[in-house]
MMTF fields as JSON, N, C-alpha, C and O atoms, coordinates in Angstrom:
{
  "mmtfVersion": "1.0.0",
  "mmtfProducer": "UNKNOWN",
  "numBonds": 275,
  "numAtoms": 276,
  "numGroups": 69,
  "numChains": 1,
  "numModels": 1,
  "chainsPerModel": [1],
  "groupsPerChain": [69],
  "chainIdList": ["A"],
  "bondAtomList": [4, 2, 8, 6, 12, 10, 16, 14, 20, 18, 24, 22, 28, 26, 32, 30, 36, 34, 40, 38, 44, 42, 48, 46, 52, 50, 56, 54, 60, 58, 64, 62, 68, 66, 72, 70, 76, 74, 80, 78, 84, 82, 88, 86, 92, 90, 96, 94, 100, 98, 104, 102, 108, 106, 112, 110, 116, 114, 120, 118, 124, 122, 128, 126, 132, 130, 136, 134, 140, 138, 144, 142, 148, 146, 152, 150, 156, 154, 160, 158, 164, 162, 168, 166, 172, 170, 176, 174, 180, 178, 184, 182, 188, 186, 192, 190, 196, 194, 200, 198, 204, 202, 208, 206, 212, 210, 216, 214, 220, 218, 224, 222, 228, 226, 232, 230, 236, 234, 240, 238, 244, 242, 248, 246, 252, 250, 256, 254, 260, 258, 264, 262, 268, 266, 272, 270],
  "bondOrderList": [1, 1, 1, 1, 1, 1, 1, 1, 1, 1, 1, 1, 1, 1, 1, 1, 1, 1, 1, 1, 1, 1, 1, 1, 1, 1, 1, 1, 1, 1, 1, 1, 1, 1, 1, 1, 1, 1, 1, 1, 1, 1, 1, 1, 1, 1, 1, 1, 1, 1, 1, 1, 1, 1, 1, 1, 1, 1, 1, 1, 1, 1, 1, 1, 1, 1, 1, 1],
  "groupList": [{"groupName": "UNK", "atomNameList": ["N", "CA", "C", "O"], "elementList": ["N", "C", "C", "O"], "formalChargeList": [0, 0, 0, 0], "bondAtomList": [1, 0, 2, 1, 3, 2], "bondOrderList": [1, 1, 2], "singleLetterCode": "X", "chemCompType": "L-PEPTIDE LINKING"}],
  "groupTypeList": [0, 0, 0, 0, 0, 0, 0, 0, 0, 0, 0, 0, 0, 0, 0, 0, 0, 0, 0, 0, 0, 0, 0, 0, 0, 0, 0, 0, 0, 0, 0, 0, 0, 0, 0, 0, 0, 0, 0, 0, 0, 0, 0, 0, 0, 0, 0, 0, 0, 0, 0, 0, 0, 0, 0, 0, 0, 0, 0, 0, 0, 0, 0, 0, 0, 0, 0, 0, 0],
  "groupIdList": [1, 2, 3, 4, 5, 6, 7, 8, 9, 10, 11, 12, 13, 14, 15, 16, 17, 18, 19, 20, 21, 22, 23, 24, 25, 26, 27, 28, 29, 30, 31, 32, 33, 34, 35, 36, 37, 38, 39, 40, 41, 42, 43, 44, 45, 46, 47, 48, 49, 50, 51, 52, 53, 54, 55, 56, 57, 58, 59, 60, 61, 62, 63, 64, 65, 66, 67, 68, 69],
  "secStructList": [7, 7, 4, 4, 4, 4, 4, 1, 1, 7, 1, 3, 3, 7, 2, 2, 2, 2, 2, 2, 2, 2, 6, 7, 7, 6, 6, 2, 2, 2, 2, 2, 2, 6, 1, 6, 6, 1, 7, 7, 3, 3, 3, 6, 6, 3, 3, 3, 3, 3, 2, 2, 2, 2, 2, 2, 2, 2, 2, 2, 6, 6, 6, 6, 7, 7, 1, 7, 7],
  "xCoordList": [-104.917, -104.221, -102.905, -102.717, -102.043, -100.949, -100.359, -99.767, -100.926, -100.997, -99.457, -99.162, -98.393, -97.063, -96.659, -95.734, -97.623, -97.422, -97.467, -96.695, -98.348, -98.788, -98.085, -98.621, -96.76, -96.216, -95.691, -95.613, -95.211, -94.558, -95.589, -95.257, -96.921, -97.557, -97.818, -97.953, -97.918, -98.3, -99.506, -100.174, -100.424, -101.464, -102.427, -103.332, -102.542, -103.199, -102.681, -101.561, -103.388, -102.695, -103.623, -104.833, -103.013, -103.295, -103.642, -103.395, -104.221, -104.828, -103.465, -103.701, -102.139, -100.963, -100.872, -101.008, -100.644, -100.733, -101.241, -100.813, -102.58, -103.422, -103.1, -103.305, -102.65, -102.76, -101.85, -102.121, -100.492, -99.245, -99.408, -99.122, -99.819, -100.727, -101.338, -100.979, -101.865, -103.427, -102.615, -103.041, -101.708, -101.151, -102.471, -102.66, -103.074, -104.192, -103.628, -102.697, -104.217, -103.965, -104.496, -105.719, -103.971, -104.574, -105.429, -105.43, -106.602, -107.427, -108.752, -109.881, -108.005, -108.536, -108.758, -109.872, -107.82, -107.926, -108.689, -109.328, -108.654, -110.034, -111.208, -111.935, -111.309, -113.039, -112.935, -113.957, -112.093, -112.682, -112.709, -113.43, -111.904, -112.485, -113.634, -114.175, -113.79, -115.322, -116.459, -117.556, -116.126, -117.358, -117.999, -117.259, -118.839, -119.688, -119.478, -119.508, -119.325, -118.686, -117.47, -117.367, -116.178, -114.873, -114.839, -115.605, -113.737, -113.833, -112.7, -111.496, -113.708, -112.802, -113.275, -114.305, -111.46, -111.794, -111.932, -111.561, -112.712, -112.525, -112.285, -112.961, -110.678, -110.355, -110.193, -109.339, -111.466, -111.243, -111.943, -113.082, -111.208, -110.833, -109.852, -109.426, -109.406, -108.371, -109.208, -110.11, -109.021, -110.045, -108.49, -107.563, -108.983, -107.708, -108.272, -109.501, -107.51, -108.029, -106.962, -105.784, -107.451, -106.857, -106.336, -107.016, -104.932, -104.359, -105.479, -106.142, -105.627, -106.457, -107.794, -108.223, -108.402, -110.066, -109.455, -109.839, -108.709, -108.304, -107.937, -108.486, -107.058, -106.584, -107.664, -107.7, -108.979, -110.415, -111.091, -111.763, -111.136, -111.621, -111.188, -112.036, -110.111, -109.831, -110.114, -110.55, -109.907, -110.275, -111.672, -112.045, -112.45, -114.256, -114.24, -115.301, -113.776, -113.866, -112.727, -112.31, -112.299, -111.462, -111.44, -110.495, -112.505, -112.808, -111.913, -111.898, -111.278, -110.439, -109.178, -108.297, -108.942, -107.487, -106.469, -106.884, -105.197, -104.515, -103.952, -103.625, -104.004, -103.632, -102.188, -101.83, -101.276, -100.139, -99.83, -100.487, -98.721, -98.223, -96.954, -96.461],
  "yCoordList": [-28.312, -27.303, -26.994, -27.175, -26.538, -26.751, -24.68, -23.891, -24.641, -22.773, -22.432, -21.439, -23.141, -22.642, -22.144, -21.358, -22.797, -22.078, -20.881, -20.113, -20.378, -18.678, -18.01, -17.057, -18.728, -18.139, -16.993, -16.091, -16.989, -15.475, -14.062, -12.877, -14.674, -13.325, -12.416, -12.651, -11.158, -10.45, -10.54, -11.256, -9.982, -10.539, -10.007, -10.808, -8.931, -8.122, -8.061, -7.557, -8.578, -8.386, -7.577, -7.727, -6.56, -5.94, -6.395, -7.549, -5.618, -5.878, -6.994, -8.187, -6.447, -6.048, -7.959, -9.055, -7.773, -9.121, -10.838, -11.988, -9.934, -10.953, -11.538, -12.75, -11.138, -11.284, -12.301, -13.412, -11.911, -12.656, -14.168, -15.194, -14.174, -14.998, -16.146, -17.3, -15.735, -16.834, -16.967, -17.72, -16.256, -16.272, -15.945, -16.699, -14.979, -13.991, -12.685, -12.248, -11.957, -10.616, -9.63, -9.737, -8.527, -7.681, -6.919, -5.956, -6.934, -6.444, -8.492, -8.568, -9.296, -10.515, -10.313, -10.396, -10.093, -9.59, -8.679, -8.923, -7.335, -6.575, -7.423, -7.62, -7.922, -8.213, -9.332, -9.3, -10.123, -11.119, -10.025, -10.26, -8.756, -8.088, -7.302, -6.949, -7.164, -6.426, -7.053, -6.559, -8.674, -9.545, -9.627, -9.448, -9.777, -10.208, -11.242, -11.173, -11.911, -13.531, -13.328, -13.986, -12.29, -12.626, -11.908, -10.999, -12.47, -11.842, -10.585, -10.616, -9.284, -7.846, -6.929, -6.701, -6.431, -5.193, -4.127, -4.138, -2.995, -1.611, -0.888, -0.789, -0.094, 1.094, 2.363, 2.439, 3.505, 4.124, 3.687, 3.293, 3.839, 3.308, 2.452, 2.474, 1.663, 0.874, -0.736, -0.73, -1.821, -3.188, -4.079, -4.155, -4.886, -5.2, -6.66, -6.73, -7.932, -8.849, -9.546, -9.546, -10.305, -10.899, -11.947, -12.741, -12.106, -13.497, -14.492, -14.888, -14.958, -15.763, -16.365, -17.519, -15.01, -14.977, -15.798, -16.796, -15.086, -15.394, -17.122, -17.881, -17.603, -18.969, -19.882, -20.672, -19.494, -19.863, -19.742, -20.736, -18.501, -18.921, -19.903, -20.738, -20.126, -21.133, -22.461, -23.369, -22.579, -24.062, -23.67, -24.591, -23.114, -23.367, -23.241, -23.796, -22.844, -23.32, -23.953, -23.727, -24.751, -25.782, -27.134, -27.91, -27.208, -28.28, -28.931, -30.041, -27.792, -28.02, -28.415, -28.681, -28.504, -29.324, -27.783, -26.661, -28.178, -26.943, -26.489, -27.217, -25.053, -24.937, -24.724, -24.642, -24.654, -24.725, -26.318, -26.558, -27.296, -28.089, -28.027, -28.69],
  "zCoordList": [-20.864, -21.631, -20.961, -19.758, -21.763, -21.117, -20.975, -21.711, -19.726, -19.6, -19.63, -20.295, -18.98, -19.171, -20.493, -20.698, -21.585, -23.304, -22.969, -23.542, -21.982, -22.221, -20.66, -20.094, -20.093, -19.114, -19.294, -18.46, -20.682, -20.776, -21.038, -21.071, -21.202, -21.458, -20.559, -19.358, -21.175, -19.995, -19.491, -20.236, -18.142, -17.436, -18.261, -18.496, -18.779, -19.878, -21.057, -21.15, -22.312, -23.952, -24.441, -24.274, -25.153, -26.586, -27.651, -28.002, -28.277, -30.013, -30.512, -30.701, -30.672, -31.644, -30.512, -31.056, -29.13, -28.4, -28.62, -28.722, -28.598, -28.794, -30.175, -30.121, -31.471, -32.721, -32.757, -33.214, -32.177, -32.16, -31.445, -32.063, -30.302, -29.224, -30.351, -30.583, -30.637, -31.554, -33.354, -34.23, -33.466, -34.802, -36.087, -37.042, -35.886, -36.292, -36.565, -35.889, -37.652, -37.909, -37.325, -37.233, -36.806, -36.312, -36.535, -35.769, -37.688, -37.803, -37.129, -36.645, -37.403, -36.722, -35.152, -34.634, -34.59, -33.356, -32.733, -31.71, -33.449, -33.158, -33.112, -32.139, -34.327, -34.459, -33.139, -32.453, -32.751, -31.594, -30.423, -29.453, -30.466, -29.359, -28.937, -27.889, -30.301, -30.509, -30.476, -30.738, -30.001, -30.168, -29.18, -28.212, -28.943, -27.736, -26.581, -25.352, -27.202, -26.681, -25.96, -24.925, -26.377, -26.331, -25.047, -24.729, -24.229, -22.794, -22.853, -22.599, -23.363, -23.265, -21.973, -21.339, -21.98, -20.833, -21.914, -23.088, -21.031, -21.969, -20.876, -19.852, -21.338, -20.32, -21.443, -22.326, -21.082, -22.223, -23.743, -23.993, -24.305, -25.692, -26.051, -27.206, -25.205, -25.459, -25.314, -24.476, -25.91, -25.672, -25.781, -26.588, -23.968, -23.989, -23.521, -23.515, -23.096, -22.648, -21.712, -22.068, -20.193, -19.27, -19.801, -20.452, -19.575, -19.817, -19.774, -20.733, -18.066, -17.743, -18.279, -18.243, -18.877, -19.422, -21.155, -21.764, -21.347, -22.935, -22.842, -23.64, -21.9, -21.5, -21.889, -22.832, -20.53, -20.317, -21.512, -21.79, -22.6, -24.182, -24.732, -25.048, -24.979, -25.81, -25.249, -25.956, -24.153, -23.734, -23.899, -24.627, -23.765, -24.218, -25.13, -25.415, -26.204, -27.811, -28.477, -29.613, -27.633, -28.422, -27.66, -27.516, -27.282, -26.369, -25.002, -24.469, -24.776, -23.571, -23.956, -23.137, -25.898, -26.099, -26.309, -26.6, -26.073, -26.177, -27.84, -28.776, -27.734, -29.187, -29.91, -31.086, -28.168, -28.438, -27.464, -26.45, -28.001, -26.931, -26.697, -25.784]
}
C-alpha cells in the first residue's frame, strides 16, 4: 500500500475526515465508526480514528492492495 497517499492526514481523523479520506458520506462514515470491527477511539462523545489503525483497515479489507495509487 502505498501510505504516502495518506501523508497529509492528520494522526487522528474525524467523522467530516474520514468521509473525505474513503470518498464516503458522512452519515457513511459514522456507521463504519459505530461498527464493531472499525478501529474507533472514543473521547467523550466524539468517535474518532488513528491514521495508522484506519491505514491497517483497509489493507485487511482490501487485501493489502491500495485504494489510492
Amino acid at each position: 500500500m502505498k501510505t504516502e497517499a495518506y501523508a497529509n492526514l492528520p494522526d487522528i481523523l474525524n467523522a467530516d475526515m474520514l468521509a473525505s479520506t474513503l470518498g464516503i458520506s458522512r452519515a457513511g462514515a459514522y456507521q463504519l465508526l459505530n461498527s464493531a470491527e472499525f478501529p474507533t477511539l472514543q473521547i467523550g462523545k466524539r468517535k474518532l480514528v488513528p491514521k495508522d489503525k484506519l491505514i491497517q483497515w483497509i489493507e485487511q479489507h482490501t487485501g493489502g492492495s491500495s485504494i489510492v495509487d
